[in-house]
N, C-alpha and C positions, 0 to 999 in steps of 0.2 A: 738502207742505213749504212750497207759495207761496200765499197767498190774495192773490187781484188783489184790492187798493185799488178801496175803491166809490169814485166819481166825488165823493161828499161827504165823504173825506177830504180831498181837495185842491181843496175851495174855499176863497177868500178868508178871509184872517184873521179879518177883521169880520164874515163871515156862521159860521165858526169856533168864534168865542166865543159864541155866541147858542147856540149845542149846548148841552143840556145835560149835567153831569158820568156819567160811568158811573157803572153802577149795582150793585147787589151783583149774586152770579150767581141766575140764575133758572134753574130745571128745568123741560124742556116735560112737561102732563102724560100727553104717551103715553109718553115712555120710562120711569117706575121703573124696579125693581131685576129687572130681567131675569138670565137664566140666563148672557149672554155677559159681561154687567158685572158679575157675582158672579167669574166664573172668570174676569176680567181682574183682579180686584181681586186674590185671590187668588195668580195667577202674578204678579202684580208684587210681592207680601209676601207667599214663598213660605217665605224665608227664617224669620221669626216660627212661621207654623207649622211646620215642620218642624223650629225647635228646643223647640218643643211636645212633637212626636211623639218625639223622642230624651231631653226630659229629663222626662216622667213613667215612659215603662218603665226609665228610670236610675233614679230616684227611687224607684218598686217596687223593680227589682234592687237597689239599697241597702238599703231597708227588710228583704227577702229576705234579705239577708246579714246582718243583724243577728240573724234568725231563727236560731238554734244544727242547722240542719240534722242527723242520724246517715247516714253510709254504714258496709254492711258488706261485704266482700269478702272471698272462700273463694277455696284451693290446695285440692286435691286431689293426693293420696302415695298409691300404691299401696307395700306393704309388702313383700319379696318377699327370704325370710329363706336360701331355698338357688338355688346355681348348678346348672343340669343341665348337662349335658356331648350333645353331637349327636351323641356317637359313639360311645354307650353307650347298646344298649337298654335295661337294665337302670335307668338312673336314670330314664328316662323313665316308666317305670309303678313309680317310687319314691314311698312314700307321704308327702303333706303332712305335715310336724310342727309348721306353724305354727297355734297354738292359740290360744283369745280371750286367755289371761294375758299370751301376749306380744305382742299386739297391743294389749292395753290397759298393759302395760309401756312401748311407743313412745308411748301416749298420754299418759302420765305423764312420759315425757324431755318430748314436747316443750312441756307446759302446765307445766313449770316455770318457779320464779322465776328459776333462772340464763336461761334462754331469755326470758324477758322481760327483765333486765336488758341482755343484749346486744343484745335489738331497739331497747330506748330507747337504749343508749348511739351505736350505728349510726344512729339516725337522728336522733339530736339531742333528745330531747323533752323534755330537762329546759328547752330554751328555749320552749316549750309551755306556753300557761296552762291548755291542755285535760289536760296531765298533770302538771304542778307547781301544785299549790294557792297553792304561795304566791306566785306572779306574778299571781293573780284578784285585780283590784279589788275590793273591798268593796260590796254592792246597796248601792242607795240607803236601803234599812230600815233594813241594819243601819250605815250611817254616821248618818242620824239617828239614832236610839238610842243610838250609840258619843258622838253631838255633846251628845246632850244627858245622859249622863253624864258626859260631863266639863265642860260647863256647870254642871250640877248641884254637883258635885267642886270645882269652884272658888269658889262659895259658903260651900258650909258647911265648907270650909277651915279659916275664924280662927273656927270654934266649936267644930268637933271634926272633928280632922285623923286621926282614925282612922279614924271613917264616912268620909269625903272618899276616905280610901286603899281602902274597899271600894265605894265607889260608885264611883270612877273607871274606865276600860273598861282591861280587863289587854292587856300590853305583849305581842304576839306575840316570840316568841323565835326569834333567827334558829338551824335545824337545821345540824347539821353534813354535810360531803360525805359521810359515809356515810349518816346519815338520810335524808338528801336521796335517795340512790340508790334505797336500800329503800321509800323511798315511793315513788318514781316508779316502781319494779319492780313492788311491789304493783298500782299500778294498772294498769300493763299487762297486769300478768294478768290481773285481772279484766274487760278489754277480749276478751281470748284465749278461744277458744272450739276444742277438736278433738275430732269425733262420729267414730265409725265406722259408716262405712257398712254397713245391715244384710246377712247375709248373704255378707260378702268383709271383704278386709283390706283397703281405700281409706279414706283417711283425709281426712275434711275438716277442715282449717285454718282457719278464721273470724278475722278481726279487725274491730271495730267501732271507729268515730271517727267525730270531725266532718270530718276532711278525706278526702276520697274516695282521694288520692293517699295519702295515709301508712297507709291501710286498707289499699290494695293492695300497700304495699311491704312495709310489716309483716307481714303472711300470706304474703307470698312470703320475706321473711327469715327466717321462722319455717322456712317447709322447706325453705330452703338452710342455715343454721345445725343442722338436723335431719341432712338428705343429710351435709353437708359433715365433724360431728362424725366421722360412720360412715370416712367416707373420710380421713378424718386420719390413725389408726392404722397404718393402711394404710399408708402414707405416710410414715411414719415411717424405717422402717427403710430406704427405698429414697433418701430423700432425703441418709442420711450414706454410702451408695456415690457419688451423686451427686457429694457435695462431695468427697471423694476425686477422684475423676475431675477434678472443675473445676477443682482445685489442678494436677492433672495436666496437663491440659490447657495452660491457661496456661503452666507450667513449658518445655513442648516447643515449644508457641508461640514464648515469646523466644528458645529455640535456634533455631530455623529463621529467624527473619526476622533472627538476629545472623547465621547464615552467609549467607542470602541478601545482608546487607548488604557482609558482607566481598567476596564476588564481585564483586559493584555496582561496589567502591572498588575493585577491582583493576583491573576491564576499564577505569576512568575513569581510574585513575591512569597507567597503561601503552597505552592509546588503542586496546584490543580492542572494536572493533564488530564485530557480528554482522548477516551478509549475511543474505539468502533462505536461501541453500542451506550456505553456509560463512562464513567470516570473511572480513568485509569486505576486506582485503588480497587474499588468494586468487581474490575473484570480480571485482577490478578487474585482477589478471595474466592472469586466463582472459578477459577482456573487451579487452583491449587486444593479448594472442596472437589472439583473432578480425578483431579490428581492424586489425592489423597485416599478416595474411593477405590481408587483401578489398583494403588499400589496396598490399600488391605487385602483385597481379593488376590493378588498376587502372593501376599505375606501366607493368608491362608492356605492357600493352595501349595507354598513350600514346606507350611508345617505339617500338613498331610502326609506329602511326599516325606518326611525327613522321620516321622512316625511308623510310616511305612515300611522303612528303612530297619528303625531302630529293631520292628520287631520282626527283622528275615524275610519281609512278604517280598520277594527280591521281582518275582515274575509279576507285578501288579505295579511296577514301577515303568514309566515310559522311558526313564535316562536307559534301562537295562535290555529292554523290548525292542528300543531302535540301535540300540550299540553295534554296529558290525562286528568291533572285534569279541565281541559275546555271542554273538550268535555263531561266528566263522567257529570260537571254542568248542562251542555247546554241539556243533555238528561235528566235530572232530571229536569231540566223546563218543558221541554214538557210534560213529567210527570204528576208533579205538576198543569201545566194549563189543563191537558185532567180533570184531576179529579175534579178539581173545577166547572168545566162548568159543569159535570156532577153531582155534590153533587146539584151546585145552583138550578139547572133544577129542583132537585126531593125535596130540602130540603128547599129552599127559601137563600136569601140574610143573613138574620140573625140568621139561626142557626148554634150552637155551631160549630158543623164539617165544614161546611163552614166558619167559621172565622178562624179557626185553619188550614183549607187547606190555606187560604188568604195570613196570617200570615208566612206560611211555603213556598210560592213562594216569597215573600218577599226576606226572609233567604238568598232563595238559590240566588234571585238576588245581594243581596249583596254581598256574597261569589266571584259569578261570576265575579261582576265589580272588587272585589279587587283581584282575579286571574289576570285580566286582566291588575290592574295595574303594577301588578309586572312585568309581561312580556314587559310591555309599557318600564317600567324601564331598563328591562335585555337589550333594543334593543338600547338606551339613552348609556348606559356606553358601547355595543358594537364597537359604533360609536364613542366616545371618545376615546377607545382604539385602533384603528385603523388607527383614526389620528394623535396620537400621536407616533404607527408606524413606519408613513410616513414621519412626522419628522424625527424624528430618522436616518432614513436609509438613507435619503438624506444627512445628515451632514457626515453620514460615506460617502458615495460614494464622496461627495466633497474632504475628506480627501485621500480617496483613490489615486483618480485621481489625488493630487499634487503628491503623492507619487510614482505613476510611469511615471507622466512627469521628476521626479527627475530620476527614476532608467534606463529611457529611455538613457542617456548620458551618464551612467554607463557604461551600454552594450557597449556602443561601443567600449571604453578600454578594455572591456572583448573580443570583439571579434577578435583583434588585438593580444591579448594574443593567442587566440583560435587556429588561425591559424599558427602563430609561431609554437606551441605544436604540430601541426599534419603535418608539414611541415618535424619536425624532428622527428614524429611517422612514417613516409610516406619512410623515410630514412634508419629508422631502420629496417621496413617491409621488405626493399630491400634485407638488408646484413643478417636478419636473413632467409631469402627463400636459398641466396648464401651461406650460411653456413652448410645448412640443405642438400643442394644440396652436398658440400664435405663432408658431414656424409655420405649420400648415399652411396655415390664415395665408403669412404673407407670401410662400409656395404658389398658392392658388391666383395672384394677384397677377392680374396680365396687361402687358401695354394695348396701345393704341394699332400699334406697328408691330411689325413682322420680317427682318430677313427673308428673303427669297430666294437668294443666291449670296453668297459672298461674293468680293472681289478677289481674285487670284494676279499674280505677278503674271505681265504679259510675257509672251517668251520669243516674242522677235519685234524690235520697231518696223517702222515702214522703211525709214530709212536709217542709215547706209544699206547695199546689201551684201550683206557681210557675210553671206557662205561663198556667191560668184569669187568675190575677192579672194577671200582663203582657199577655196581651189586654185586660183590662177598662182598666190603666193608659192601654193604646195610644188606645184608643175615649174616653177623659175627655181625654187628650192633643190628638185631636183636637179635639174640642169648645173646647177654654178654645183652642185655637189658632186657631179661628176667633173668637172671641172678641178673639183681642188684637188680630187681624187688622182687626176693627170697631172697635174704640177708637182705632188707629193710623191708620184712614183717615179717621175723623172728627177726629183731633188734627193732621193732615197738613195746615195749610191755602198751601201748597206750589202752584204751578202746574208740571204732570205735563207740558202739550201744548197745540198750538192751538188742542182746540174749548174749554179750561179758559179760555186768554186772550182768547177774542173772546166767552164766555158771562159770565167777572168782567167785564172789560176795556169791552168794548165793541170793540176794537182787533182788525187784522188783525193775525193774527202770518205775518209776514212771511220769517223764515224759523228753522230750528231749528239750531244754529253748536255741532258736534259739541267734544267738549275735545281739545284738540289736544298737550297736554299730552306728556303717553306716546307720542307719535309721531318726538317732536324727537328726533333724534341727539345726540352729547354736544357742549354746546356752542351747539345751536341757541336759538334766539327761537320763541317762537309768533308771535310780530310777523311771521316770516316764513317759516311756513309755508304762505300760500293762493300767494303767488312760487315758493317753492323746490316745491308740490307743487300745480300750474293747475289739476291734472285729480284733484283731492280733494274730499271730500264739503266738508270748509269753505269750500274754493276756490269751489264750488257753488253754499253756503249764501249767501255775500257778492255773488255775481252772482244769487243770488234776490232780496237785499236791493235790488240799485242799479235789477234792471228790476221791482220792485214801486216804486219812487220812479217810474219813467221813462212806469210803463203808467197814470198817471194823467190827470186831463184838461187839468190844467197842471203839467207838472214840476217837483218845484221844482232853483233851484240850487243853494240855500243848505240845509243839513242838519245840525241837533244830534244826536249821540249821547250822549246821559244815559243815567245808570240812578240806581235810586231810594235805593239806598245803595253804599258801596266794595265790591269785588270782583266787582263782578257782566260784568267782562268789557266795559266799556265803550271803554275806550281801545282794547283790541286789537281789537274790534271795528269801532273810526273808520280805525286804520290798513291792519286788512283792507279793509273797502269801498274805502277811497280807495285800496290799490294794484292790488284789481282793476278798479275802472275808470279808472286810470292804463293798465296794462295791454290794457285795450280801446280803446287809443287818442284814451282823453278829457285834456282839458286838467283836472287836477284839484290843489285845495290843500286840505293838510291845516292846519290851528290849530288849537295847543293852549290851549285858554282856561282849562285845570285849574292856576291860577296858585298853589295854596297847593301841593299836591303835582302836579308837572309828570312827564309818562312819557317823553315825546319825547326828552328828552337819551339817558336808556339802551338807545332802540330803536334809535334813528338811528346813535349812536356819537359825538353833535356836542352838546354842553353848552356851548361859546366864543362871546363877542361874544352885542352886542343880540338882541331879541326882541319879541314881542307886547307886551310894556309899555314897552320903552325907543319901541316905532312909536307908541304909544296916545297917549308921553308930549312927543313931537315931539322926540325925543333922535336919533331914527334913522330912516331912511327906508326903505319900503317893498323896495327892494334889497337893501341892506344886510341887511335882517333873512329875508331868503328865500333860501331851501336847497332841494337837489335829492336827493333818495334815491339810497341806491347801487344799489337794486334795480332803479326801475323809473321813468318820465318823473317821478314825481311831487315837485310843490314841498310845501312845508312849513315852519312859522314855529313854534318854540320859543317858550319863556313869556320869556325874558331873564332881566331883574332882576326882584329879588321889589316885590312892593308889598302891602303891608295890607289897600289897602283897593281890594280888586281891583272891586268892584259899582260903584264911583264911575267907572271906566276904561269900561265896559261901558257907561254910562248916557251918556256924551257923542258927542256928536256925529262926532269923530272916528273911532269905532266902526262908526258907521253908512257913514260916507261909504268908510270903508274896505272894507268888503263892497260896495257900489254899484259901488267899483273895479274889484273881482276879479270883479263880476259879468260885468262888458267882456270881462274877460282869460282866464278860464274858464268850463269847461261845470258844473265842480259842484267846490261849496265845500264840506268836511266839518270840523262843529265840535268839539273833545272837550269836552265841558262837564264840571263836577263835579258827583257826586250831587246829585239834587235836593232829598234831605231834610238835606244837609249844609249844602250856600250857597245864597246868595240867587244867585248868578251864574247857575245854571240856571237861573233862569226870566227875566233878561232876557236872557241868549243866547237862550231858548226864542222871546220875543216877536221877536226882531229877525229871525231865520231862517225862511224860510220855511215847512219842516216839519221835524217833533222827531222821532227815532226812542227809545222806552227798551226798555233793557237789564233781561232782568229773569232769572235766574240759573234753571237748570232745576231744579226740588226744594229750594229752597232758601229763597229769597226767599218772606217770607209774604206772601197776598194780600193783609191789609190793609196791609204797607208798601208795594206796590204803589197799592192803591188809595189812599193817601194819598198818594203821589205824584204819579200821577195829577190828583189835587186840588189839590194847587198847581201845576200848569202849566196847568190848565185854567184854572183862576184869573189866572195871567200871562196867559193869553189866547196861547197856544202852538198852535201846528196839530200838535198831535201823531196824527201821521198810521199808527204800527202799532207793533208792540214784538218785540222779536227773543226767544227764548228760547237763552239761552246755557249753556256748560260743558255741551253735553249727552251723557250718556253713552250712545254708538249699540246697544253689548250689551244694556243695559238698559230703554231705550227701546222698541227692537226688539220684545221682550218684553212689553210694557205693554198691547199691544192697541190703543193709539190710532189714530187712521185716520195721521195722517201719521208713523206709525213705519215704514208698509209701507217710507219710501226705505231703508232702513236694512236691508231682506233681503237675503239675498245672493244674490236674484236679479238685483239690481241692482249686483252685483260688479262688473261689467263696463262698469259706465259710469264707474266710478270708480277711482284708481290711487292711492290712498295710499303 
């Protein structure tokens, strides 16, 4: 990706110009056209051939389909004219009475014309130019012939309009709907074809056409229209019991869901819900007689307790029995009293320890009794709220019980309803079993005939043969593909890669500045993308650029960025370098010297106040006219006010003295200059700098405006010291074979974080 700078890029201006201009590319002659540079060429304009190999076998496949293709496809009908019965030996060795008349009688139903008008009318074919003659354009014969009789006809008109009316070509006459039908019937039959199979009643059905799909539908219509005929009859008579029934049906339908309805309206209107087990009502009075039950027996059992209480039975209470902190007391008593017995014993009644033990059983009795009255309390409000309970649930269950002595009365309107509704559910069960029963019926009911096979869509005519063909398309496909592949790499005069720039160029290409484009979030700059992403292949590419300047044998400070027409990526290249070695902790300025179209204002965000021409013009000073990026250390000078005649600004003194300035003040000066084959400014920016980098677009830029470039800054006497290849596409490239696409594998993912 880097070619280090030979030592004689960065010599002296004056021993510089004495170079002479680069030279067209030359090829060494061991490499020709080897096997690796055929099939790089190739995988890079893979695209070309491969719309080679897609549009000659389309091109056949079209030719092919203009070719009128025939498919035919066959059903197979076994004929099968009596039922045996399995439970009768007797019909089982019943002898066949189906004989060849009536199996050539079924051949006669179905190769009729009514059997061909209902397959065309079923599948449409009067929109068919294969079955309606008169949708077929006219050959090319017969329109000339028809053209030049009526050429002819319009001549000898004003001599004799009677020949003219027999030479002229006769007016087809539009057919009427019926016409119309009987010719397209006619030809479906003559499409129609049913053999008997020799030896047996199976019957082949054949239909021929051009489309494979209407060939197989049509011989399958033909023996469902055949089957179906038979089973009609049949059919008949079961189908008007049916309708009976269906009328029936319906009828008992709307009675039932109008009683069903009315029930609905009555339990909603009168407020009968229906429990689990009973009416709602009934199972909240048996629910609250349970309730009311559990909560006496509770009430009891607190009056007990609170009795208990009243009169000291303290140890015969379980609130007092399970209390911890009563029992933690009641064992600190006994405690308490072992030790005192045992101080008084040894210490007497009035020494200090024994008044202090005295003192301390005291305590804990206190403790104890007010433990105890709390619990006395807890047992007091237990019993209170228990009774109050028992109230409670009694006033509901009274309310309950009026409430389903009321919905008791209810019911019985409902059940009045109830059975109406299943009276005519009971009726309808009837005629639907009887209905279901003439489904059966006509279930059971069998043709004459039988399917054997279907017809299926054939999957190759006889003729054309149309895989030979598309091989051979595929095999000329390739060929003219490599072909165009040759003319496109010889009309390509596009620089691909570095060894293409330093074999035209003469130049090191210095580094290859991926498009950055498609990377930006919404909103972003490329301007600042190598900031916003350090550890990026561009981020990279631009610190490849500043230490191929820096690994020379005299640095320069001063540096142009041109390129040799607009877009080739020059500006955002000047403002990349110079914010990654801002970034690396260099003192760096950027100038924008592109005085007729200026980029600076839209990158920075700052278009206000002087610039590079109001400094040039002694309107403004050096301060004044320098700015700091938001990104990163780096200064920077806008172009200001416009001026015409920007090469006159360039050429004085002023100019000069003013880079000598910045040479004190910083480590590296980066110029943006404007194309070089558009102004003269590029090439005395090129002279006054000490080395010129150009911009030169990947795939894009022709060699010879390259090289023409080239030529007038050689001519300036420029130290144009290497040329970046820019906008480059890393998928692409990757792809190309070039030695310096390797960075661009993704084996090299990992050094890089886009």
């Amino acid at each position: 990706m880097l070619d280090k700078p030979k030592d004689a890029l960065f010599e002296p201006r004056a021993e510089r110009a004495a170079l002479p201009p680069p030279g067209p590319r030359t090829i060494e002659p061991d490499q020709g056209l080897t096997l690796a540079l055929l099939l790089r060429v190739i995988r890079r304009r893979k695209w070309p051939l491969l719309l080679c190999l897609v549009a000659f076998p389309l091109a056949a496949l079209v030719a092919l389909k203009q070719v009128t293709p025939r498919y035919t496809a066959t059903t197979t009908v076994i004929f099968e004219a009596q039922q045996f019965s399995i439970t009768e030996l007797q019909s089982i060795l019943r002898e066949d009475t189906t004989t060849d008349t009536v199996v050539n009688s079924q051949v006669q139903i179905i190769d009729s014309l009514a059997m061909a008008g209902r397959v065309a009318e079923r599948l449409n074919l009067a929109a068919s130019d294969e079955f309606n003659p008169f949708l077929r354009p006219a050959s090319a014969a017969r329109q000339l012939v028809e053209g030049a009789r009526s050429w002819a006809a319009a001549r000898v008109t004003p001599l004799s309009p009677g020949l003219a009316e027999a030479i002229a070509p006769d007016t087809p006459e539009e057919p009427t709907a019926e016409q119309l039908r009987n010719i397209i019937a006619s030809t479906v039959q003559e499409r129609m074809r049913v053999d008997v199979v020799p030896r047996s009643r199976v019957l082949a059905v054949s239909f021929t056409s051009q489309d494979a799909e209407i060939a197989a539908k049509a011989a399958n219509l033909l023996a469902e229209f055949y089957i179906g005929d038979q089973l009609e009859a049949k059919f008949t008579a079961v189908r008007r019991a049916n309708s009976w029934l269906e009328e029936r049906i319906a009828g008992l339908r709307r009675e039932v869901l109008d009683a069903e309805e009315k029930i609905q309206a009555f339990r909603t209107q009168h407020g009968l819900v229906q429990g689990q087990f009973s009416g709602l009502s009934a199972e909240r009075v048996s629910r609250l007689q349970a309730d009311l039950l559990a909560q006496r027996s509770e009430l009891a059992l607190a009056e007990a307790r609170k009795a208990q209480a009243q009169a000291r039975n303290y140890d015969g209470l379980p609130q007092v029995q399970n209390n911890p902190a009563i029992l933690n007391l009641r064992t600190q008593e006994a405690q308490l009293r072992r030790d005192l017995a045992t101080q008084s014993a040894q210490l007497g009644n009035r020494h200090p320890d024994v008044i202090r033990a005295r003192n301390a059983l005291a305590d804990n009795q206190r403790l104890l009794e007010a433990e105890i009255a709390r619990v006395v309390a807890a047992v007091h409000a237990d019993a209170a709220a228990a009774r109050t309970r028992v109230e409670t649930t009694t006033q509901a269950l009274a309310e309950a019980q009026r409430q389903a002595n009321q919905a008791g009365t209810d019911e019985i309107q409902v059940r009045i309803l109830e059975r109406e509704a299943e009276a005519a559910r009971t009726l309808l069960t009837a005629i639907l079993q009887r209905s279901q029963q003439t489904v059966a019926q006509t279930a059971i009911e069998k043709p004459d005939a039988r399917v054997l096979s279907p017809a299926v869509p054939p999957t190759r005519p006889s003729w054309p043969r149309s895989m030979l063909m598309l091989l051979g398309s595929l095999g000329l496909g390739g060929m003219f593909g490599l072909l165009v592949i040759y003319f496109l790499e010889m009309a390509d005069r596009s620089l691909h890669g570095g060894e293409e720039v330093r074999a035209e160029l003469g130049l090191a290409c210095l580094a290859l500045v991926p498009e950055m484009k498609r990377r930006l979030g919404r909103g972003g700059r490329i301007e600042d993308y190598v900031v916003a992403k350090p550890l990026s292949a561009a981020a990279e590419a631009m610190r490849s650029v500043r230490a191929g300047l820096w690994l020379g044998a005299e640095p320069p400070k001063c540096v142009v960025v041109t390129a040799a027409r607009p877009g080739e990526g020059k500006t955002t290249t000047a403002i990349g370098l110079a914010r990654v070695a801002a970034a690396g902790g260099e003192r760096v300025i950027l100038i924008d010297c592109d005085l007729r179209q200026p980029g600076f204002s839209r990158v920075f965000g700052r278009d206000d106040g002087p610039g590079l021409v109001d400094l040039l013009q002694g309107n403004a000073s050096l301060a004044s006219v320098r700015k700091r990026d938001r990104l990163t250390e780096l200064d920077y000078i806008t172009v200001g006010s416009s001026e015409p005649n920007a090469s006159r600004l360039f050429m004085v003194e002023t100019m000069g003295e003013l880079i000598e300035k910045l040479r004190h003040d910083y480590d590296l000066i980066v110029l943006d200059s404007p194309p070089v084959l558009a102004m003269v400014d590029a090439r005395v920016i090129g002279r006054i700098a000490d080395a010129t980098l150009l911009c030169v677009r990947w795939r894009d830029t022709p060699r010879s405006v390259v090289r023409a470039a080239m030529e007038v800054l050689v001519e300036a006497k420029a130290n144009v010291v290497g040329a970046l290849l820019t906008r480059v596409d890393p998928k692409s490239h990757r792809r190309s074979g070039y030695a310096d696409a390797e960075v661009y594998h993704p084996r090299y993912g990992g050094y890089f974080r886009n």
